[in-house]
C-alpha positions in Angstrom: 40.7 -6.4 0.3 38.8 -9.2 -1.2 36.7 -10.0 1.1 34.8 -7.0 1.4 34.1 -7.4 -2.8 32.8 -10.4 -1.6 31.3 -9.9 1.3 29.1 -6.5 -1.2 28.4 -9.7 -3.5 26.8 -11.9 -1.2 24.2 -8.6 -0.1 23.4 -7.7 -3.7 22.7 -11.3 -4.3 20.9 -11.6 -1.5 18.4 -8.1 -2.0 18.1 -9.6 -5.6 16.6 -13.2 -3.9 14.5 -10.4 -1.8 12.7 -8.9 -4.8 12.0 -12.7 -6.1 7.9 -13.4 -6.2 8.0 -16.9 -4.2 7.6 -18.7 -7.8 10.9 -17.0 -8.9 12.5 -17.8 -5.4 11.6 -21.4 -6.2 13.1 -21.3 -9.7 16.3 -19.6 -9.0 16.8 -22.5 -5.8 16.3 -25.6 -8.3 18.6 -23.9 -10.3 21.2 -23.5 -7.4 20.9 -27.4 -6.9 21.5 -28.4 -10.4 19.5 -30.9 -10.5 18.1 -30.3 -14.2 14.5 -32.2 -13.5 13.8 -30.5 -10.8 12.2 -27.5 -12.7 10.5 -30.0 -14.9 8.8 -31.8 -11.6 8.0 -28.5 -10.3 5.9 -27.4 -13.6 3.8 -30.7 -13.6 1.7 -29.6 -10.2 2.4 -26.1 -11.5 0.0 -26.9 -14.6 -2.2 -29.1 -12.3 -3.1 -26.2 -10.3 -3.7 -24.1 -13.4 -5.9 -26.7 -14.4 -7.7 -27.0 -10.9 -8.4 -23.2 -10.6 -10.0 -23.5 -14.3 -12.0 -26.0 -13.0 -13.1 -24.4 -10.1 -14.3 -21.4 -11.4 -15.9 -23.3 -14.1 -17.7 -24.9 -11.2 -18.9 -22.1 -9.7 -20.3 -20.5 -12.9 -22.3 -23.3 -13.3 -23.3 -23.4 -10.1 -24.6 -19.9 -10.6 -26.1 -20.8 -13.4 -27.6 -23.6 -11.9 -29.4 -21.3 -9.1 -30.5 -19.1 -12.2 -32.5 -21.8 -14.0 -33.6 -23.3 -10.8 -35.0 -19.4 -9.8 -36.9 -19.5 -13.5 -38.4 -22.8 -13.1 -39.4 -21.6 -9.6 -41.2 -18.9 -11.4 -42.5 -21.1 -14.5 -44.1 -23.4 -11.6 -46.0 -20.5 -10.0 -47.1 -19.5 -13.5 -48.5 -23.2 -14.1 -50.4 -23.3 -10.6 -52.0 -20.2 -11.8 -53.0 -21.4 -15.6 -54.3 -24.5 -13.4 -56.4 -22.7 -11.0 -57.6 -20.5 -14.2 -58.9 -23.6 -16.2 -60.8 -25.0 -13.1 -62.0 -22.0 -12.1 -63.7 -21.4 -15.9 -64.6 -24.9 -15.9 -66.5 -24.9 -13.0 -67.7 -21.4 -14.8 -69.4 -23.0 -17.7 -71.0 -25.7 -15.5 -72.6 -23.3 -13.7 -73.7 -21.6 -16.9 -75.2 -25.1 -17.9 -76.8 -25.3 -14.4 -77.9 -21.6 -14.5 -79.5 -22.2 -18.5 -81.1 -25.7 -17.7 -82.9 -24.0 -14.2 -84.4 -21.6 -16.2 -85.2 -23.8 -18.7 -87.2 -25.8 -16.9 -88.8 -22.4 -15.0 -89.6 -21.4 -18.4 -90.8 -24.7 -19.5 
């Protein structure tokens, strides 16, 4: 008769381990092993990764950012190329006022 009490304890163990996310499934071996650093050497690269993912997404927001500023500037060039061709373009306005004021001048004169 004991072994099936047993034998009912093993399954409910075992549809316990079944319901375990894989993190918990790790945690509840290293304890079966009894080794008392092995959780301790597990959270290290546990933290690591933490770290890693923060890093990574810090990456890509800068990254976004970076195309952001780099769209602007894109923008802020165009707008100088124009402010460029508007100076020469009234520069070469007023010389040709001077030209067109000195030809009548000396029409007049």
């Amino acid at each position: 008769m004991a072994e099936p009490c047993a034998k009912q304890a093993r399954i409910e163990r075992v549809c316990e381990f079944a319901k375990f996310t894989p993190v918990q499934l790790l945690e509840e071996t290293e304890k079966a092993v009894g080794d008392p650093q092995l959780p301790i050497q597990q959270r290290a690269p546990i933290g690591k990764s933490c770290e890693l993912k923060n890093i990574q997404l810090s990456v890509e927001r800068n990254g976004e950012t970076l195309n952001q500023w780099r769209a602007l500037n894109a923008e802020l060039e165009k707008d100088v190329e124009r402010v460029r061709q508007r100076e020469e373009l009234l520069t070469k306005v007023e010389s040709m006022k001077e030209i067109t004021l000195t030809e009548v001048w000396h029409e007049e004169g």
